[in-house]
mmCIF file of the N, C-alpha and C atoms, coordinates in Angstrom:
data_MODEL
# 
_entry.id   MODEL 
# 
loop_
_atom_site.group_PDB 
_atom_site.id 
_atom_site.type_symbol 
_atom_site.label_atom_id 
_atom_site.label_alt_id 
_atom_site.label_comp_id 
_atom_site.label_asym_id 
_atom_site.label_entity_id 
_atom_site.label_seq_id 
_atom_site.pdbx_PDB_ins_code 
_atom_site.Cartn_x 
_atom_site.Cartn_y 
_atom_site.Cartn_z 
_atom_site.occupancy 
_atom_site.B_iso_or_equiv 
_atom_site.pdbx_formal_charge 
_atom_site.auth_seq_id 
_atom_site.auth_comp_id 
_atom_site.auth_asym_id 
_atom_site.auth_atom_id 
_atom_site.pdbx_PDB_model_num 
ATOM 1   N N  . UNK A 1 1  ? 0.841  -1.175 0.000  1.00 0.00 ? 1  UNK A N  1 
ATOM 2   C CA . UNK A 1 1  ? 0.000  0.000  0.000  1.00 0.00 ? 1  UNK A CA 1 
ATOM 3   C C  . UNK A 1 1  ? 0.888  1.241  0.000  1.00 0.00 ? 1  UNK A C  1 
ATOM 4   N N  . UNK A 1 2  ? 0.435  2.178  -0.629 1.00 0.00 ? 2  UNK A N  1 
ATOM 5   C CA . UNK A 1 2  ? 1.158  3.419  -0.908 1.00 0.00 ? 2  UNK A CA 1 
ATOM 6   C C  . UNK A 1 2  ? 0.755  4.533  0.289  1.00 0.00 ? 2  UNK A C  1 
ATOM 7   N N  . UNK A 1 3  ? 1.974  5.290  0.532  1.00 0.00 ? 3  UNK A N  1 
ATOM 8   C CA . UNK A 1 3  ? 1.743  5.805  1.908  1.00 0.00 ? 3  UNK A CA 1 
ATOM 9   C C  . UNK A 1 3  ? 0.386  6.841  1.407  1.00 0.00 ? 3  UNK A C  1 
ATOM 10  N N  . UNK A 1 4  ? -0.706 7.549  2.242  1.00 0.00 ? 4  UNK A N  1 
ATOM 11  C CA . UNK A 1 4  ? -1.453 8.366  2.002  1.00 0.00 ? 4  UNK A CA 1 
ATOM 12  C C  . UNK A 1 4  ? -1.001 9.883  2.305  1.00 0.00 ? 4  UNK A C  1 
ATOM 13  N N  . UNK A 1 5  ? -0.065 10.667 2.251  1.00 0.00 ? 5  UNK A N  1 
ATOM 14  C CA . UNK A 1 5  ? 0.312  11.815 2.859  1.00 0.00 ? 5  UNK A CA 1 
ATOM 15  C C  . UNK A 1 5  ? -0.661 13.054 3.614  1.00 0.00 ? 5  UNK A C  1 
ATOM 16  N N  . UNK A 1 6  ? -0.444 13.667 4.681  1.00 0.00 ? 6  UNK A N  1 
ATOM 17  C CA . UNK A 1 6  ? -1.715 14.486 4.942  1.00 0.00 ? 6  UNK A CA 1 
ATOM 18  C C  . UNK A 1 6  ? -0.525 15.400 5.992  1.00 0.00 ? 6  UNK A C  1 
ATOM 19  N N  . UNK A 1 7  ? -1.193 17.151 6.027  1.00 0.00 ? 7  UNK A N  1 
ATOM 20  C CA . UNK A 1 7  ? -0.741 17.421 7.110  1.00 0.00 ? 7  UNK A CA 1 
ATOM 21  C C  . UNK A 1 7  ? -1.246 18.282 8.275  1.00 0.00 ? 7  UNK A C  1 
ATOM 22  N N  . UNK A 1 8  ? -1.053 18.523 9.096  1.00 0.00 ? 8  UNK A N  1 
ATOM 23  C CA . UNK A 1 8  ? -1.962 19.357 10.164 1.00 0.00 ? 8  UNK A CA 1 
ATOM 24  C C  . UNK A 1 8  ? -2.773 19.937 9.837  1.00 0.00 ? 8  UNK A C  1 
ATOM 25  N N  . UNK A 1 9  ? -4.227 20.307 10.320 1.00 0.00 ? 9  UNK A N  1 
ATOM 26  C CA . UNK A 1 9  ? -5.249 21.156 9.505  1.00 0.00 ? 9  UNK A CA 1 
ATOM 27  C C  . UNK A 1 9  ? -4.283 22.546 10.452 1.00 0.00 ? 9  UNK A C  1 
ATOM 28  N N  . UNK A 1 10 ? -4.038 22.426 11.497 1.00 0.00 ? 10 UNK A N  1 
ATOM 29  C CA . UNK A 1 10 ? -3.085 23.594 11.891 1.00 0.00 ? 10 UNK A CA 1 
ATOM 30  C C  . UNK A 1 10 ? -2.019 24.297 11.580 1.00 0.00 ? 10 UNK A C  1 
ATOM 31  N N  . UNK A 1 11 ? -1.480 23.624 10.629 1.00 0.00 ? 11 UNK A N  1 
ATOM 32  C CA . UNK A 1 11 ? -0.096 24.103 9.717  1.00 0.00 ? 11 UNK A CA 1 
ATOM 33  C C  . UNK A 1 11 ? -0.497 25.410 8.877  1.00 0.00 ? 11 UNK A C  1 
ATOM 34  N N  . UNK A 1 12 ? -1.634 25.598 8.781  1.00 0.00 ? 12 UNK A N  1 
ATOM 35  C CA . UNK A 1 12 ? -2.271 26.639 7.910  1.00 0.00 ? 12 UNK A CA 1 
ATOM 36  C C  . UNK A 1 12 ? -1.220 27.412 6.796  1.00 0.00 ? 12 UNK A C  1 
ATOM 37  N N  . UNK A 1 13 ? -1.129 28.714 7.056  1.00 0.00 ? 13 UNK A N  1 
ATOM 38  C CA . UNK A 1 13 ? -0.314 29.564 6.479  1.00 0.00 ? 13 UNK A CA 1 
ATOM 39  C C  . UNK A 1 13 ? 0.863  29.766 6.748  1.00 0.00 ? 13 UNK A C  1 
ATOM 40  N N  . UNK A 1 14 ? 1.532  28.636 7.291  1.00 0.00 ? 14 UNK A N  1 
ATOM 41  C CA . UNK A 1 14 ? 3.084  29.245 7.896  1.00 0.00 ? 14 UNK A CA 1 
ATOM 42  C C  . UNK A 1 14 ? 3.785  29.160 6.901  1.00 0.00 ? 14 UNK A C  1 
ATOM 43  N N  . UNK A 1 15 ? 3.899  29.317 5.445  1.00 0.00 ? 15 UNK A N  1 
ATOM 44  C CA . UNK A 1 15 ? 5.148  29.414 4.940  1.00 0.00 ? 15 UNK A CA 1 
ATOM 45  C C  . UNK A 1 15 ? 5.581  27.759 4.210  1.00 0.00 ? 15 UNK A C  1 
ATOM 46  N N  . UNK A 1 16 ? 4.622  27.088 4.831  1.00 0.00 ? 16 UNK A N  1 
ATOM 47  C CA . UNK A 1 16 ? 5.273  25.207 4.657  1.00 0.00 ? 16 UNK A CA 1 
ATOM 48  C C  . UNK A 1 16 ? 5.966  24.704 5.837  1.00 0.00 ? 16 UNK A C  1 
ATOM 49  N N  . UNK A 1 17 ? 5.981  25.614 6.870  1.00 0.00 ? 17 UNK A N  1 
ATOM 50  C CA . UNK A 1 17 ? 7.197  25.051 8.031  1.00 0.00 ? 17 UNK A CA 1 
ATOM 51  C C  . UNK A 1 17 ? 6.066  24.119 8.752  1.00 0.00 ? 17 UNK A C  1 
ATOM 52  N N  . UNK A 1 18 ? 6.390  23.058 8.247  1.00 0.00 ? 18 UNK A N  1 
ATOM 53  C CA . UNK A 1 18 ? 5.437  21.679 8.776  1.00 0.00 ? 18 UNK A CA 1 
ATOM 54  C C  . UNK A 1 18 ? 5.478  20.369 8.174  1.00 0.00 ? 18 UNK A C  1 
ATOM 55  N N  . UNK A 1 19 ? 5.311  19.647 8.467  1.00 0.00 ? 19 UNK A N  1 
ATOM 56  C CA . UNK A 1 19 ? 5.386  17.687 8.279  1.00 0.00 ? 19 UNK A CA 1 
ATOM 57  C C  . UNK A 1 19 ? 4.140  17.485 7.883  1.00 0.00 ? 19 UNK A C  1 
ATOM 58  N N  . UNK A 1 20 ? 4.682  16.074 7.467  1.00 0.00 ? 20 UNK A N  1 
ATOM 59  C CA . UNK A 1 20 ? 3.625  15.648 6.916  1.00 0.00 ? 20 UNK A CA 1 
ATOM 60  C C  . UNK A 1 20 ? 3.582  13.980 7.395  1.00 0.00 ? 20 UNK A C  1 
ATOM 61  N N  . UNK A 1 21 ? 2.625  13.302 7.229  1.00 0.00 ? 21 UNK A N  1 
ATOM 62  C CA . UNK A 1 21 ? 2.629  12.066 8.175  1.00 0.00 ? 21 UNK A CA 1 
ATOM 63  C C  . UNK A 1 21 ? 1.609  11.097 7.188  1.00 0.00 ? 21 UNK A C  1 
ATOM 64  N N  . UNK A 1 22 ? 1.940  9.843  7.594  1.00 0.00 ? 22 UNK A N  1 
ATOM 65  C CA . UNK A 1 22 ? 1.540  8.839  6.381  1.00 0.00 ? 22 UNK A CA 1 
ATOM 66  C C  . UNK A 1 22 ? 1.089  7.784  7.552  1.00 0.00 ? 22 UNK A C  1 
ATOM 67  N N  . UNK A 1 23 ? 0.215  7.549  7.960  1.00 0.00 ? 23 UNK A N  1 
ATOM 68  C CA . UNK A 1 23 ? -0.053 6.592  8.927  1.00 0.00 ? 23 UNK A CA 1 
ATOM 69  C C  . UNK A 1 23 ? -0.907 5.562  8.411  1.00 0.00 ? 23 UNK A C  1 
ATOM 70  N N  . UNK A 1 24 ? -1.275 5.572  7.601  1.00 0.00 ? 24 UNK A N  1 
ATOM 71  C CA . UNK A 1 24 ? -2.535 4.400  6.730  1.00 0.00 ? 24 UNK A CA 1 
ATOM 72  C C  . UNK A 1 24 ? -1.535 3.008  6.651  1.00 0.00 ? 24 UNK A C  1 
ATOM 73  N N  . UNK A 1 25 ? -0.301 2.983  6.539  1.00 0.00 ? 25 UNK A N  1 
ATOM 74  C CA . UNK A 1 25 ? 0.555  2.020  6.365  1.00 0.00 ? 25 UNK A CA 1 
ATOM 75  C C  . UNK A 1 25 ? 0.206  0.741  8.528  1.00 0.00 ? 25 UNK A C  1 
ATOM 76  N N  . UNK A 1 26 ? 0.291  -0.255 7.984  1.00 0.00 ? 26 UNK A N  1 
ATOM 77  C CA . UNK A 1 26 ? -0.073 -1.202 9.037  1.00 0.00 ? 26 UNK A CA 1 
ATOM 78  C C  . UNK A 1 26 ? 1.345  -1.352 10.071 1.00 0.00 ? 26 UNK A C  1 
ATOM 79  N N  . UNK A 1 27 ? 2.365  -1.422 9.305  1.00 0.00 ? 27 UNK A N  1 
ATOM 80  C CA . UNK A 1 27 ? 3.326  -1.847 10.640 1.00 0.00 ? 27 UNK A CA 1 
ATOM 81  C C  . UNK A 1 27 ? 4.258  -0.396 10.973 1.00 0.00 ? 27 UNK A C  1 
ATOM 82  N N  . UNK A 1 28 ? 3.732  1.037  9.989  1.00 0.00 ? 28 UNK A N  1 
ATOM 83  C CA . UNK A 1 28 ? 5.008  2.134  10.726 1.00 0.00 ? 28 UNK A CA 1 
ATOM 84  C C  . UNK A 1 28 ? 4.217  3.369  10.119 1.00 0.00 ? 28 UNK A C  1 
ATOM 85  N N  . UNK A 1 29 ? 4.774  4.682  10.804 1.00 0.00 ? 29 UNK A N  1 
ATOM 86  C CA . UNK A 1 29 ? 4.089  5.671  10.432 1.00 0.00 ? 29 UNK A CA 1 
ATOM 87  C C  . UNK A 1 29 ? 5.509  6.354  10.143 1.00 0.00 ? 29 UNK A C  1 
ATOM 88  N N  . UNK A 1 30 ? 5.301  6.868  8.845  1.00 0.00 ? 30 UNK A N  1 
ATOM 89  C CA . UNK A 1 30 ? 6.025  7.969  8.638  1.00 0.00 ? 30 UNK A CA 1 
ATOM 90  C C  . UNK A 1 30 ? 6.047  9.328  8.793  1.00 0.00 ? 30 UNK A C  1 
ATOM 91  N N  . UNK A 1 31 ? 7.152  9.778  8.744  1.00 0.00 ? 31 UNK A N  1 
ATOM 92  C CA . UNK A 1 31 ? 7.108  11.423 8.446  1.00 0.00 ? 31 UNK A CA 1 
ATOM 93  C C  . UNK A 1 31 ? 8.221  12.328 8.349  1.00 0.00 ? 31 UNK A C  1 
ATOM 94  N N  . UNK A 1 32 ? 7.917  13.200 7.287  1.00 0.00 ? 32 UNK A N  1 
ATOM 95  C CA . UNK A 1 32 ? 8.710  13.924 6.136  1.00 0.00 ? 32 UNK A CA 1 
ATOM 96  C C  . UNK A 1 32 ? 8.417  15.662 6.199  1.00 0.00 ? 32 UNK A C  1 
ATOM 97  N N  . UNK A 1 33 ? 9.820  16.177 6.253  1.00 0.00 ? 33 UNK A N  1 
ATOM 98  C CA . UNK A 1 33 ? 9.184  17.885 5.823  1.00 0.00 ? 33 UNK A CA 1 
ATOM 99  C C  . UNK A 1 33 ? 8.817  18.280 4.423  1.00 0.00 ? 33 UNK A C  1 
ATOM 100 N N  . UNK A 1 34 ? 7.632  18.873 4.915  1.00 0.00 ? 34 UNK A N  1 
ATOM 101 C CA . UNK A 1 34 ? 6.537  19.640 3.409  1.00 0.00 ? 34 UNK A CA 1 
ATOM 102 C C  . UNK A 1 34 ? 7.502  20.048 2.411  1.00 0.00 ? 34 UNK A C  1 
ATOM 103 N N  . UNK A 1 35 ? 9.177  21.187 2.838  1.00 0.00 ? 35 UNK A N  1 
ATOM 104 C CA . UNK A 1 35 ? 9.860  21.375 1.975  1.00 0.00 ? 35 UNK A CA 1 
ATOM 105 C C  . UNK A 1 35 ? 10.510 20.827 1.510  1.00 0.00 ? 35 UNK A C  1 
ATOM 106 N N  . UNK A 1 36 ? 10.574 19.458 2.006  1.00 0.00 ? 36 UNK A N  1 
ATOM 107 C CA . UNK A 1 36 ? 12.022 19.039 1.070  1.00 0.00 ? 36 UNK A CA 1 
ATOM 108 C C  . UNK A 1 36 ? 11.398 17.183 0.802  1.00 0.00 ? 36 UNK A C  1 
ATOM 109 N N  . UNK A 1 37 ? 10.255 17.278 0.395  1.00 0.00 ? 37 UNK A N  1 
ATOM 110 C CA . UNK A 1 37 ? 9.327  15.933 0.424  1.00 0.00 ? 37 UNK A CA 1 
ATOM 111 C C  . UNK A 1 37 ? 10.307 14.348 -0.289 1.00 0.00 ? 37 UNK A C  1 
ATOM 112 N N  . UNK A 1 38 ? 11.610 15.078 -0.794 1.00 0.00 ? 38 UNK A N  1 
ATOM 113 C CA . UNK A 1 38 ? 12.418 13.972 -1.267 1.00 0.00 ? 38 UNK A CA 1 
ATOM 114 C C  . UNK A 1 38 ? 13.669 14.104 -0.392 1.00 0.00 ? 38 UNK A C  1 
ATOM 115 N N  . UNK A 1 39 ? 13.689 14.464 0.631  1.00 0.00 ? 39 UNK A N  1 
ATOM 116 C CA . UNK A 1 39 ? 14.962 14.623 1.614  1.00 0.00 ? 39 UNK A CA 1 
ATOM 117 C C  . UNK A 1 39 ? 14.865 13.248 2.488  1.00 0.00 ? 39 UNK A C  1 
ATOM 118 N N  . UNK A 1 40 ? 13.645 12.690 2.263  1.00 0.00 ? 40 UNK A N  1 
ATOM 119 C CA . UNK A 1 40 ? 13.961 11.407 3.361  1.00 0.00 ? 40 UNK A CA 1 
ATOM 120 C C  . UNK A 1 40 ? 12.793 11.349 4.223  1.00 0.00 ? 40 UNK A C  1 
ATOM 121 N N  . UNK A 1 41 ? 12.264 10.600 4.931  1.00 0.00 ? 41 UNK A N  1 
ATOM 122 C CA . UNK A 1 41 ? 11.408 10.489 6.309  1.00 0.00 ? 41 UNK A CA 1 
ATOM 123 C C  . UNK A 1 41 ? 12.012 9.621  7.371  1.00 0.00 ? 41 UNK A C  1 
ATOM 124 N N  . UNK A 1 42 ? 11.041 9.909  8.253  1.00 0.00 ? 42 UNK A N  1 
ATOM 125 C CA . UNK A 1 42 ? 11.223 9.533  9.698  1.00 0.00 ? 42 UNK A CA 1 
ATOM 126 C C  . UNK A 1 42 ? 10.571 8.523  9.800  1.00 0.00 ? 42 UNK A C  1 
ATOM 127 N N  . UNK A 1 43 ? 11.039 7.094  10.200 1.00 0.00 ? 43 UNK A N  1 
ATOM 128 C CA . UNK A 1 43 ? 9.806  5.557  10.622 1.00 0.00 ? 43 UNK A CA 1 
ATOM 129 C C  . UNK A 1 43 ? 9.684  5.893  11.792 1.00 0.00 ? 43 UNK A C  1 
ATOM 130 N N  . UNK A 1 44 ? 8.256  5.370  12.494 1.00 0.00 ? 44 UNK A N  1 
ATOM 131 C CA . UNK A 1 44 ? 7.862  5.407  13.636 1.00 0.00 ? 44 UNK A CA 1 
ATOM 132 C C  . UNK A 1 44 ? 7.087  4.128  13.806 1.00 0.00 ? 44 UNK A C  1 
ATOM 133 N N  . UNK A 1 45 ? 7.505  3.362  14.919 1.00 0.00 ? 45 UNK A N  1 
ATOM 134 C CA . UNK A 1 45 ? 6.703  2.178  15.203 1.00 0.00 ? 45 UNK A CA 1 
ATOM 135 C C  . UNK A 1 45 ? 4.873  2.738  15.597 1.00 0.00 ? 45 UNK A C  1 
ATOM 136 N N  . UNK A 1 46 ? 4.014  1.968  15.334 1.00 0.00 ? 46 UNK A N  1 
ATOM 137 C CA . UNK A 1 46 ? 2.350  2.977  15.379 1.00 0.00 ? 46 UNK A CA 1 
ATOM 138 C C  . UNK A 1 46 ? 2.421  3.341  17.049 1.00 0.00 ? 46 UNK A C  1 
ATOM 139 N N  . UNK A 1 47 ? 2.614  2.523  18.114 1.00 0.00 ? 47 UNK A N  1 
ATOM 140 C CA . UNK A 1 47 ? 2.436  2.568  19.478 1.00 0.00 ? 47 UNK A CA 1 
ATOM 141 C C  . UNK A 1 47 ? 3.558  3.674  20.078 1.00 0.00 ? 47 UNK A C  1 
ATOM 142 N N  . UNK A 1 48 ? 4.500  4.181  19.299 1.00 0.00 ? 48 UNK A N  1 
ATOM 143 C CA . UNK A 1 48 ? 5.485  4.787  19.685 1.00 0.00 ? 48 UNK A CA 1 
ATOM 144 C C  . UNK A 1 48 ? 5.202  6.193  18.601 1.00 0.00 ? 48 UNK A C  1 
ATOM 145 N N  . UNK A 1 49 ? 4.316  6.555  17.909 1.00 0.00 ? 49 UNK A N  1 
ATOM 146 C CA . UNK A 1 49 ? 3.722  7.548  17.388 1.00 0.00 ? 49 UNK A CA 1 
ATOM 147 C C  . UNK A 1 49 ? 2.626  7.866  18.018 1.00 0.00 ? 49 UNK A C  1 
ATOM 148 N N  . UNK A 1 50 ? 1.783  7.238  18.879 1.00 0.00 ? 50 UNK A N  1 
ATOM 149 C CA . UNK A 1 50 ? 0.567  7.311  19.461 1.00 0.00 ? 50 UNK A CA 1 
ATOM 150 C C  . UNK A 1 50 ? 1.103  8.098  20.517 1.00 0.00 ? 50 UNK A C  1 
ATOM 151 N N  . UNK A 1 51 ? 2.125  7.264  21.170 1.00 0.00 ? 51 UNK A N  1 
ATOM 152 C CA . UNK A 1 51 ? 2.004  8.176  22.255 1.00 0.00 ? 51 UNK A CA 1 
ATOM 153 C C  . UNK A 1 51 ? 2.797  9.561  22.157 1.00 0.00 ? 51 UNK A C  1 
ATOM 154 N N  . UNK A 1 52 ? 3.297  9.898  21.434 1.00 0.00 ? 52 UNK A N  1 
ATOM 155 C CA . UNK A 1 52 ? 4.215  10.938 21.079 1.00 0.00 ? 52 UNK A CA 1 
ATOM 156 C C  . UNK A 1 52 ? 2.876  12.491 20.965 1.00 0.00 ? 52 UNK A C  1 
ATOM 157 N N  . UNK A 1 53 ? 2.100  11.422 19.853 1.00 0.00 ? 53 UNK A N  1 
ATOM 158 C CA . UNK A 1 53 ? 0.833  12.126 19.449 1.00 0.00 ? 53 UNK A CA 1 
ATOM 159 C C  . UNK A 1 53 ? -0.086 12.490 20.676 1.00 0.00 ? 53 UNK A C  1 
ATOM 160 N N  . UNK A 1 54 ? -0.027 11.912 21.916 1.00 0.00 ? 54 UNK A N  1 
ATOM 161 C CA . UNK A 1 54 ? -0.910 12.311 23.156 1.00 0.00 ? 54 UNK A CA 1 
ATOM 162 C C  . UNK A 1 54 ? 0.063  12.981 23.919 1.00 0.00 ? 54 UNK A C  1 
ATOM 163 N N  . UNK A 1 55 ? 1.269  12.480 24.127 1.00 0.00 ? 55 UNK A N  1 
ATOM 164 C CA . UNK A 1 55 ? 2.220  13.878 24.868 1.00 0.00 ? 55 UNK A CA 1 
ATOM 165 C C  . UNK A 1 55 ? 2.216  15.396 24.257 1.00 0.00 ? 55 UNK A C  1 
ATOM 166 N N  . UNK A 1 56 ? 2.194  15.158 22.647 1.00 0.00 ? 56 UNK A N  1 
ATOM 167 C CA . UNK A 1 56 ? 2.126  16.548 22.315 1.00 0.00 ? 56 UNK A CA 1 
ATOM 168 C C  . UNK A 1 56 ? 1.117  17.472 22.489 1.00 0.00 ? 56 UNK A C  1 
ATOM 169 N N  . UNK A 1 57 ? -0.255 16.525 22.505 1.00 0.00 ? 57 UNK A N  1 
ATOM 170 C CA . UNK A 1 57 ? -1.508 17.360 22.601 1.00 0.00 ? 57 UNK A CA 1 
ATOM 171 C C  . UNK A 1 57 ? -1.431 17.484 23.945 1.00 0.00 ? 57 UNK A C  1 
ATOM 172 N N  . UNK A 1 58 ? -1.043 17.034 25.103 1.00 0.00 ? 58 UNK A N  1 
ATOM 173 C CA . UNK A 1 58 ? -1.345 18.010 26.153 1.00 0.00 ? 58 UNK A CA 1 
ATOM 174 C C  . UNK A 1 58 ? -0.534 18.749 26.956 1.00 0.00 ? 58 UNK A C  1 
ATOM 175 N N  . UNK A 1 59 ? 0.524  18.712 26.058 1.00 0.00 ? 59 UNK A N  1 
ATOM 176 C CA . UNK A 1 59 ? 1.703  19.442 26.369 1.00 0.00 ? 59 UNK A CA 1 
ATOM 177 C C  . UNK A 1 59 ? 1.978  20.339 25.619 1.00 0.00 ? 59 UNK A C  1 
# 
């Protein structure tokens, strides 16, 4: 399966200074900066993106 790319509905107008994240994939979530979308990404195991994803929101 091909990653689905998407990025913050909060990233709004900054310029592009923001990621982008591919999580539809079953065993890893990626993620890549908006500017440089062929510079490479980041693997993330899903349980070790989850929680990253709940520390950030309430922190």
């Amino acid at each position: 399966m091909a990653p689905a790319w998407r990025k913050a509905t909060r990233s709004g107008g900054n310029g592009g200074s923001c990621v982008e994240v591919a999580d539809n994939l079953a065993d890893v979530v990626l993620v890549r900066d908006t500017k440089d979308r062929d510079g490479g990404t980041l693997q993330f195991d899903p349980s070790a993106w989850r929680s990253f994803v709940t520390f950030a929101k309430h922190h």
